[in-house]
VEXTOR-537752 format. One line per field, with one value per residue: x, y, z of N, C-alpha, C in turn; residue number from 1; residue in three letters. Coordinates in pm, whole numbers. Atoms other than C-alpha are relative to their C-alpha. Layout:
residues N
n_X: c(X;...) .
n_Y: c(Y;...) .
n_Z: c(Z;...) .
ca_X: c(X;...) .
ca_Y: c(Y;...) .
ca_Z: c(Z;...) .
c_X: c(X;...) .
c_Y: c(Y;...) .
c_Z: c(Z;...) .
num: c(NUM;...) .
residu: c(ALA;...) .
END
This chain:
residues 258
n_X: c(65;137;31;115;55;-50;15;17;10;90;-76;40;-25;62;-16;-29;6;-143;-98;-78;-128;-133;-103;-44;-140;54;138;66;102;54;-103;-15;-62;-19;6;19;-21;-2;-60;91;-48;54;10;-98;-66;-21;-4;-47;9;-98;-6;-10;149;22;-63;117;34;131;141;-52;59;90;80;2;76;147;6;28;30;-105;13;-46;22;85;-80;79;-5;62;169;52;-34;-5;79;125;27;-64;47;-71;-179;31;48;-156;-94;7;-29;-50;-69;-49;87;91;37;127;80;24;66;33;-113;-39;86;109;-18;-18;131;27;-54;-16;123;35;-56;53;-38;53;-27;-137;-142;-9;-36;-141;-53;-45;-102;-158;-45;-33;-160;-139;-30;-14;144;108;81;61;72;122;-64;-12;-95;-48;-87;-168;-121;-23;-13;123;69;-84;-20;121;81;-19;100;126;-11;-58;126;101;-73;-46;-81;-60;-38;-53;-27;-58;-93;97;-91;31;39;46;-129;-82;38;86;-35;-48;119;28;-37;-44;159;-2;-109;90;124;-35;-58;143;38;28;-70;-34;-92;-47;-71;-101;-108;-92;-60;9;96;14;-92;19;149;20;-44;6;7;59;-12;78;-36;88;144;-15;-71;-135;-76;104;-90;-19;-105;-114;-98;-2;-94;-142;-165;4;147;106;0;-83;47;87;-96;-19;93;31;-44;-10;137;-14;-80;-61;-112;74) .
n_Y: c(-3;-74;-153;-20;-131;-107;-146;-63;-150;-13;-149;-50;-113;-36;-126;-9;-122;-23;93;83;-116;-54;141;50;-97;-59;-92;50;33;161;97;122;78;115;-70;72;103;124;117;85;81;71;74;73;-32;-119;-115;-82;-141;-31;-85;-68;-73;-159;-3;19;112;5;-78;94;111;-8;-17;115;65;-57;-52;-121;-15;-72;-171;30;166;68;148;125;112;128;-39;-60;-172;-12;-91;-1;155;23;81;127;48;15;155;93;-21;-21;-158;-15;-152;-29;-51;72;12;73;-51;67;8;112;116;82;98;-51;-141;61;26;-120;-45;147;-9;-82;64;151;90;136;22;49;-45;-157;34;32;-125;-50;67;-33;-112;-31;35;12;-79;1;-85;99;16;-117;-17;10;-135;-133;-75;-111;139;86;-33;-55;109;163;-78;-27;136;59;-95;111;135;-28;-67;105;122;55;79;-84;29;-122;-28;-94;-12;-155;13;108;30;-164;12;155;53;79;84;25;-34;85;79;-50;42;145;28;-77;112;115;-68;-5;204;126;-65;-92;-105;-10;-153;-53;-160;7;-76;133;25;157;59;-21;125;164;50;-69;26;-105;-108;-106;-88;-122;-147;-130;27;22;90;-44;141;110;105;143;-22;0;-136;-89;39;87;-49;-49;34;-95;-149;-91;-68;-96;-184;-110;-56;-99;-50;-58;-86;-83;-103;-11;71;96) .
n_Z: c(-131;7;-82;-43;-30;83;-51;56;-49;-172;-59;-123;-46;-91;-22;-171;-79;-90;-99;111;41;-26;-35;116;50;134;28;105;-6;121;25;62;-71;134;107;146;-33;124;5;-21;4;38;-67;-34;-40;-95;48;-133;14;-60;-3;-109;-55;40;105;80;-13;-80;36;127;-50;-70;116;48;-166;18;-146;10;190;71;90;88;30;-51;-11;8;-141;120;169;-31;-12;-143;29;32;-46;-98;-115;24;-83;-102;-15;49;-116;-141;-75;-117;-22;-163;-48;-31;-145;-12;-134;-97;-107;15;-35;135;47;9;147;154;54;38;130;116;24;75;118;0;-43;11;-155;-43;95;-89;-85;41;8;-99;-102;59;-4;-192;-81;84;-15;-181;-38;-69;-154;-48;31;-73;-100;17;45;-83;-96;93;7;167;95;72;62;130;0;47;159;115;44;85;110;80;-45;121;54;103;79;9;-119;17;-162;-8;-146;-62;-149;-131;-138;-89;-83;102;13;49;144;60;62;167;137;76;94;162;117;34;149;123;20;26;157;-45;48;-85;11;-177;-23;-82;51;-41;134;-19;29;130;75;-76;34;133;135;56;-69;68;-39;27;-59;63;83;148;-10;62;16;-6;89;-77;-127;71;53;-59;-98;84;-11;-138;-96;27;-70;60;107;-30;3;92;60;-92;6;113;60;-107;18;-116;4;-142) .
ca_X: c(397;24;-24;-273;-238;-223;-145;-180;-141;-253;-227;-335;-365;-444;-527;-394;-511;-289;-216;-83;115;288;368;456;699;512;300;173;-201;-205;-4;117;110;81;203;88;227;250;352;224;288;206;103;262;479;597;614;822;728;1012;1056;1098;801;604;725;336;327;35;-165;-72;-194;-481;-626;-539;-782;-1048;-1027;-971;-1022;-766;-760;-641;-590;-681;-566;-709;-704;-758;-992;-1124;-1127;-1040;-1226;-1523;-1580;-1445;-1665;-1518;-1145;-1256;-1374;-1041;-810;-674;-574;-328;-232;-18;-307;-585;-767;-992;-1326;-1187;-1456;-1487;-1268;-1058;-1297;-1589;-1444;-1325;-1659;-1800;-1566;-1611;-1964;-1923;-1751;-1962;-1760;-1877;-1911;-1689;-1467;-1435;-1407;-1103;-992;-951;-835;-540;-470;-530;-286;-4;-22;-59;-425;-624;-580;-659;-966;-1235;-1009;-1066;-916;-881;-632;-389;-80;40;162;-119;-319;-89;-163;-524;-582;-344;-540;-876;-741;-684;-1087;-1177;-861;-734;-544;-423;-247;-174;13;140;449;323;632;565;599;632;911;1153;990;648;804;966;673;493;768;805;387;440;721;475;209;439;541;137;141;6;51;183;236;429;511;832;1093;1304;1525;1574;1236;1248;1561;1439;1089;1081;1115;1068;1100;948;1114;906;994;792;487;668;816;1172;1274;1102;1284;1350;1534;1813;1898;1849;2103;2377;2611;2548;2314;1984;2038;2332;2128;1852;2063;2200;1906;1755;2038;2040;1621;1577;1900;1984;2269;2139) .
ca_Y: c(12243;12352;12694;12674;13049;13323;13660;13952;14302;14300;14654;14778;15107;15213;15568;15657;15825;16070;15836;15603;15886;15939;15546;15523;15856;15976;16288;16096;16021;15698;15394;15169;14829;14616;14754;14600;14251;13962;13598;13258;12938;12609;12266;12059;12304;12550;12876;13093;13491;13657;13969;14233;14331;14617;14469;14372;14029;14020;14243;14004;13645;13849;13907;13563;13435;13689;13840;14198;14336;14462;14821;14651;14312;14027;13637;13317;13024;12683;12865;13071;13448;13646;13911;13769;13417;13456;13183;12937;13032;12992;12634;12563;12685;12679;13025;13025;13363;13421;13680;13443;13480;13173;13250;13156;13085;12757;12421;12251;11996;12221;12487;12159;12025;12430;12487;12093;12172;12507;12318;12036;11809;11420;11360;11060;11189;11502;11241;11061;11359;11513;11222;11202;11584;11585;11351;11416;11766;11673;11833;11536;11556;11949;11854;11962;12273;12623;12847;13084;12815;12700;12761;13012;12732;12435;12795;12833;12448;12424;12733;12505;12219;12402;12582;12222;12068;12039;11910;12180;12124;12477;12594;12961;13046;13399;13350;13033;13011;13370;13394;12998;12849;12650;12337;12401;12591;12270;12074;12316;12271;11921;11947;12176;11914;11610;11839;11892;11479;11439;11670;11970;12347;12526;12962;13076;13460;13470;13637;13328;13246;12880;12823;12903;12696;12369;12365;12597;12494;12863;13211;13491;13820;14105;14496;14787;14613;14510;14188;14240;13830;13518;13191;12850;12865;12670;12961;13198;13025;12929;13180;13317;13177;13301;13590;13755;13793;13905;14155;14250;14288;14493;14691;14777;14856;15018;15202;15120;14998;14687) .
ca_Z: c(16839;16894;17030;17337;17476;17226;17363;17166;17228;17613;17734;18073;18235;18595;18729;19055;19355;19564;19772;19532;19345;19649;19715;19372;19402;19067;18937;18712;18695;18469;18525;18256;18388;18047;17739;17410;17558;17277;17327;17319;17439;17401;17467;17744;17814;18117;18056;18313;18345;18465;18598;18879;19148;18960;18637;18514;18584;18784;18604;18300;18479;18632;18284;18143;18484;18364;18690;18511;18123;17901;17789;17473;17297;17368;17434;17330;17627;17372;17085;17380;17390;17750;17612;17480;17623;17964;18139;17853;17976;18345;18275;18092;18353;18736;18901;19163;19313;19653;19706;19691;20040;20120;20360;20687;20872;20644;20622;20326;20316;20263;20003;19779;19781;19737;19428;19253;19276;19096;18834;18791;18910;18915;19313;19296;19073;19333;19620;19462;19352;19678;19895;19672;19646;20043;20137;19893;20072;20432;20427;20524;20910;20885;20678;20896;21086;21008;20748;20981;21212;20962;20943;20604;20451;20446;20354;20035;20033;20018;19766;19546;19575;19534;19201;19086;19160;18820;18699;18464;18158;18161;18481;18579;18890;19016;19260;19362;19633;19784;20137;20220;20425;20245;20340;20195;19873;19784;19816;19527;19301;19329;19240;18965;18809;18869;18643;18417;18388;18349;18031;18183;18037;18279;18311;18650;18719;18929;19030;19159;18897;19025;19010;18663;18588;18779;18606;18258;17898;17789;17967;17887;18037;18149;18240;18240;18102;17799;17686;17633;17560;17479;17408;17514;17870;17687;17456;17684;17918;17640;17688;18062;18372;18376;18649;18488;18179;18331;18474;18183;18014;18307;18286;17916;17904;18247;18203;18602;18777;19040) .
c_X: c(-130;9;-124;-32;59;25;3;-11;-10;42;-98;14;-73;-4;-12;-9;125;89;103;119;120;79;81;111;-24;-130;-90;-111;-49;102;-23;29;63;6;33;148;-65;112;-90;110;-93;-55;29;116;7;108;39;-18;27;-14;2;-118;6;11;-136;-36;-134;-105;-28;-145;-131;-100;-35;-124;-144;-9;7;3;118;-46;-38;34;-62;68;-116;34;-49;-117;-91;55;8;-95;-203;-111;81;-63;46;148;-6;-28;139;153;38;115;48;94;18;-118;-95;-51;-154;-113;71;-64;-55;133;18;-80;-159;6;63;-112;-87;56;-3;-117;-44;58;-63;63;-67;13;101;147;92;37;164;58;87;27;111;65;39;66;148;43;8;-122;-63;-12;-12;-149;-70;71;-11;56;70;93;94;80;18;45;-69;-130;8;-57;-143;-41;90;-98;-135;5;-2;-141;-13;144;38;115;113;22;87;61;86;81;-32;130;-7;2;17;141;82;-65;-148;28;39;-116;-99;99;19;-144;45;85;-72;-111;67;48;-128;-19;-31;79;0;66;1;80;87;76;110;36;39;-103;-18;66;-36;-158;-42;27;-26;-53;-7;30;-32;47;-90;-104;22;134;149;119;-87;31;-7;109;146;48;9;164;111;109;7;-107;-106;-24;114;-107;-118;21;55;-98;-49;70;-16;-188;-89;106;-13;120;-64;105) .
c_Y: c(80;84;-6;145;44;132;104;155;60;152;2;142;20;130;-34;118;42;-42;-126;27;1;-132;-46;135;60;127;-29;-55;-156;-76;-91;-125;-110;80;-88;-133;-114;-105;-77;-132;-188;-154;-109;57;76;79;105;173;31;122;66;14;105;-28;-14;-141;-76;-6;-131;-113;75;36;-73;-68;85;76;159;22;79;152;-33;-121;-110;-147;-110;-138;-99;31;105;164;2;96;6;-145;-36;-126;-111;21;-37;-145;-65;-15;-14;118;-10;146;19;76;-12;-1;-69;78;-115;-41;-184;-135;-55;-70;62;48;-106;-34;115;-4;-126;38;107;-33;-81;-109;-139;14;-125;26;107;-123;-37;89;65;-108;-58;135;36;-93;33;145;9;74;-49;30;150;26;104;129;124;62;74;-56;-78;131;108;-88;-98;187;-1;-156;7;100;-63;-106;68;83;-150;-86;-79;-41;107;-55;97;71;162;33;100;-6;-96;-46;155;-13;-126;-17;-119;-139;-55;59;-112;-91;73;-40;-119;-20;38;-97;-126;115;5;-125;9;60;126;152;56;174;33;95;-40;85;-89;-95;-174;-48;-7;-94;-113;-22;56;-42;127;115;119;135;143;132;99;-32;-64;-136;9;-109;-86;-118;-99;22;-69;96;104;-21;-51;140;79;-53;91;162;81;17;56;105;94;42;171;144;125;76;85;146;36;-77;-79;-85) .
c_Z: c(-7;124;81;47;-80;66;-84;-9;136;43;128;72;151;39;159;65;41;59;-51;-61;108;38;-85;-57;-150;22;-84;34;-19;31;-75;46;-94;-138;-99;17;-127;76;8;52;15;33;59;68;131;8;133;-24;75;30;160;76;-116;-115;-92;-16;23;-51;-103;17;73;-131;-51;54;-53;91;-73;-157;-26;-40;-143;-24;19;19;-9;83;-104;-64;109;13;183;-15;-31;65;95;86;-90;37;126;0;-38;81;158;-5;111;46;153;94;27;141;-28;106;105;66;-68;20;-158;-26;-76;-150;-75;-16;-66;-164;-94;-33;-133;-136;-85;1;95;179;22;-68;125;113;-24;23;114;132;-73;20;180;121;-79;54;150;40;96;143;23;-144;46;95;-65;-79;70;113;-43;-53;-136;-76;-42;-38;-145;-29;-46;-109;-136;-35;-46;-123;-84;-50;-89;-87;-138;-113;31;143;26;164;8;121;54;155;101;102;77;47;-112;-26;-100;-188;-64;-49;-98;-82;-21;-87;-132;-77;-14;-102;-110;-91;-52;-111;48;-43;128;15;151;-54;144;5;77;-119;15;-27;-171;-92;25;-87;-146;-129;-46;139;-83;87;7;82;-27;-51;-122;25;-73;-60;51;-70;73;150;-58;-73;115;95;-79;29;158;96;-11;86;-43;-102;16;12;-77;-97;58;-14;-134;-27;136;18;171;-4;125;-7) .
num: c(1;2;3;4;5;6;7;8;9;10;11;12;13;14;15;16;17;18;19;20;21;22;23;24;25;26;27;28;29;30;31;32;33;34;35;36;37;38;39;40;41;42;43;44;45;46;47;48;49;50;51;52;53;54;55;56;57;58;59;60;61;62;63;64;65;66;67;68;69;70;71;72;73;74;75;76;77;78;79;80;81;82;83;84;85;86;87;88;89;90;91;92;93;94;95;96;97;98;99;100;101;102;103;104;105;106;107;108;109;110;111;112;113;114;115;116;117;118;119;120;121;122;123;124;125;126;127;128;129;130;131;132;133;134;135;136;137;138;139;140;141;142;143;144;145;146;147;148;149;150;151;152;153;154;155;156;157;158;159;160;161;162;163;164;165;166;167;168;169;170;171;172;173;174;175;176;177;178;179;180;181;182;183;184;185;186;187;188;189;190;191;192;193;194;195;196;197;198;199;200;201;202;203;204;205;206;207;208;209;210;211;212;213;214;215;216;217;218;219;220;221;222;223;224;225;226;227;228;229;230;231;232;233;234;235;236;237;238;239;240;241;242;243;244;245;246;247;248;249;250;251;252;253;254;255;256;257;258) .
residu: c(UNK;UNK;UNK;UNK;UNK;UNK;UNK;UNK;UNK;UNK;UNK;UNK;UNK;UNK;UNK;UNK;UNK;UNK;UNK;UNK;UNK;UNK;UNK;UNK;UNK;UNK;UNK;UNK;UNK;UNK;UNK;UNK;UNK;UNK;UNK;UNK;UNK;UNK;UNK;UNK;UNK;UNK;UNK;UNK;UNK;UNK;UNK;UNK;UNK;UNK;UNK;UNK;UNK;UNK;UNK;UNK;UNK;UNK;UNK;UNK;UNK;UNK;UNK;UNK;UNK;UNK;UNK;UNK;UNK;UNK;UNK;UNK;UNK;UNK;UNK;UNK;UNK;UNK;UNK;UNK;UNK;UNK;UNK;UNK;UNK;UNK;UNK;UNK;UNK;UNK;UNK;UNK;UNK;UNK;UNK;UNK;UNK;UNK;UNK;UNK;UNK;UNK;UNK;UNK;UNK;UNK;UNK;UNK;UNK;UNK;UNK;UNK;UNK;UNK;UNK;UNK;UNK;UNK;UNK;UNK;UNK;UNK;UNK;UNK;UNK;UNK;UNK;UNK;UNK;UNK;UNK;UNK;UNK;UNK;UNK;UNK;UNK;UNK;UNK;UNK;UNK;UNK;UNK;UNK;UNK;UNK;UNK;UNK;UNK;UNK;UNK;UNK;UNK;UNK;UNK;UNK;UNK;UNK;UNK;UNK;UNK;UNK;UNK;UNK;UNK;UNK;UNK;UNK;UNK;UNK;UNK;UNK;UNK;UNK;UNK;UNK;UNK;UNK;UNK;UNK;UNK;UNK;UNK;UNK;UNK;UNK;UNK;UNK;UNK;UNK;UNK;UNK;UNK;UNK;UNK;UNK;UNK;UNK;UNK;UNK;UNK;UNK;UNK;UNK;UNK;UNK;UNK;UNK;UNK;UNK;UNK;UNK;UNK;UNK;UNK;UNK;UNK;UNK;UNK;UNK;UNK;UNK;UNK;UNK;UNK;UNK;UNK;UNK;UNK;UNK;UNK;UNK;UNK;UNK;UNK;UNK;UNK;UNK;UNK;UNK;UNK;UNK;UNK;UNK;UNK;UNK;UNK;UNK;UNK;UNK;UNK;UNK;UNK;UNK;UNK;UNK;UNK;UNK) .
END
């Protein structure tokens, strides 16, 4: 199998104000969020990153995205560096993150044309494009309506579709059911399982262990910044379901009782 993301050492550190310290119940100055993080995976596949809030997930997929720099290591996106050739991983990828906040004051129809453009995306390619994506999501008749006027779910809805403009090979998505009502969570994962039918690589941070089982060929379990298990979801799941062994993982490298 050909290796499209390499990961490689990834470390991360944040320093925290007082106020932080005291949300975070620590005297500690420095937080580890990513510690010397290694894995890869490859192409075609989807790649589940497991783990608790707090666990480094985030920071993880927010590095992969370019969005912030490593302390340490580094990861290659298909022959591209994150480190050194971040505007070629940016071209190769789509970035979906629960935290994503569109400008309300514009309309779905606007901010796909806005973001095809910044792509260079063909204008009929981009039309197609998006009168497929914007009916298969129920967009179309809130083209032309307000960010700031839809619902949280066709919100979650259109920052999917505009992570998608330019048609990404490589697909990264951080909680991509966060916050949505049952009805609109379903409709992401049935997307995410049509991407993964069309060939499409595919890395989702979770901590919804169904989502993981219904859509994963490999899970990658993260704690503390550090990867503590990284296998095919079939092994992982041969001798216990995937939330007992999480748990007992948890158990054994936390050294709690949950």
């Amino acid at each position: 199998m050909e290796e499209l993301l390499t990961v490689s050492g990834l470390s991360k550190t944040f320093h925290l104000s007082k106020k932080q310290q005291k949300l975070e119940k620590t005297t500690e100055k420095v937080k580890v969020a990513v510690d010397d993080l290694s894995f890869c995976t490859y192409r075609g596949e989807v790649f589940g990153l497991l783990g608790p809030n707090g666990a480094g997930k985030t920071t993880t997929l927010r590095m992969l995205a370019t969005l912030i720099k490593p302390d340490k290591g580094d990861a290659l996106i298909d022959g591209s560096s994150i480190v050194t050739d971040p505007n070629g991983v940016r071209k190769k990828i789509g970035f979906l993150t629960s935290e994503l906040k569109l400008e309300e004051f514009f309309t779905p129809n606007y901010l796909f044309d806005f973001f095809s453009e910044l792509y260079g995306v063909d204008q009929a390619e981009r039309d197609e494009r998006k009168r497929i994506l914007f009916q298969k999501f129920g967009v179309d008749e809130f083209a032309e309506v307000k960010v700031a006027n839809l619902s949280t779910g066709m919100k979650q809805k259109v920052s999917l579709i505009i992570s998608l403009v330019h048609d990404p090979q490589i697909i990264i998505f951080d909680e991509p059911t966060n916050g949505l009502d049952v009805i609109t969570a379903k409709v992401v994962t049935d997307f995410l399982q049509e991407l993964k039918a069309e060939g499409k690589t595919i890395i989702v941070s979770t901590h919804i262990f169904s989502l993981i089982e219904k859509i994963c060929d490999r899970v990658g379990i993260i704690i503390n910044g550090k990867m503590v298990l990284c296998d095919t979801l079939s092994h992982v799941t041969a001798e216990m379901p995937l939330e007992d062994k999480f748990f007992e993982i948890y158990r054994e490298t936390a050294g709690e009782i949950v």
